[in-house]
Structure formats: structure tokens, C-alpha cells
N, C-alpha and C positions, 0 to 999 in steps of 0.2 A: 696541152697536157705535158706537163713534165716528166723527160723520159729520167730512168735511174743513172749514175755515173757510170764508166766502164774501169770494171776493176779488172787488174789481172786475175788469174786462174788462181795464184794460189792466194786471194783474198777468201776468209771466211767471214761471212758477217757474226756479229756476235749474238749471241740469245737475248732476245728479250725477256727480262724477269718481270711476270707482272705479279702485281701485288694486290693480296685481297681480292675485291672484284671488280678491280680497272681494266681489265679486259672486255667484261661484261657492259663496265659503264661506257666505255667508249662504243661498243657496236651499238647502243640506243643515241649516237650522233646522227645528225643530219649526213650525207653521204661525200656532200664536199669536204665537212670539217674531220670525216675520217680518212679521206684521199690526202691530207694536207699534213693529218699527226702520223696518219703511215708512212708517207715521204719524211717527215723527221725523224722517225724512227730507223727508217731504213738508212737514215744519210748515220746516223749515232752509231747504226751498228757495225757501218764498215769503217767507222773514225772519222768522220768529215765534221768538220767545227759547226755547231748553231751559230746563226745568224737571228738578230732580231729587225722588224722592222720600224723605222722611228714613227711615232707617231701625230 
């Protein structure tokens, strides 16, 4: 399990804006593929650069 980064205290993470109803369509994921977009979301919203993997 990938634990989260350690930010300082006065990091805020940012809001997620979701849009329409991508919120909704994401919780009908499989449970991995929503632990995986939640870890990028949460790396996005403290500033941490996306990463792709090659394929």
C-alpha cells in the first residue's frame, strides 16, 4: 500500500472540482482502480507532478 507524502502543516491540499457526475462515475470503479485515481488525485492536490507509466 502506498502511504500518502509528508507535507508540512501549513500545506493545504486543494479541492477537488468535480464535474457533472464524475464523482459518481468513479465510485462505480472496481476498488483498486479507485485507490489508484484517489492516490492521483491526492498527489494533484498537494502539487506533486503526474507521472505516466510507459507501456
Amino acid at each position: 500500500m502506498r502511504m500518502p507524502p509528508k507535507t508540512s502543516p501549513e500545506s493545504v491540499p486543494k479541492p477537488v472540482r468535480w464535474v457533472a457526475s464524475s464523482k459518481e462515475d468513479l465510485s462505480a470503479f472496481p476498488n483498486d482502480i479507485k485507490t489508484r485515481v484517489g492516490g492521483a488525485l491526492w498527489d494533484a492536490q498537494i502539487g506533486l507532478t503526474a507521472w505516466l507509466k510507459s507501456r
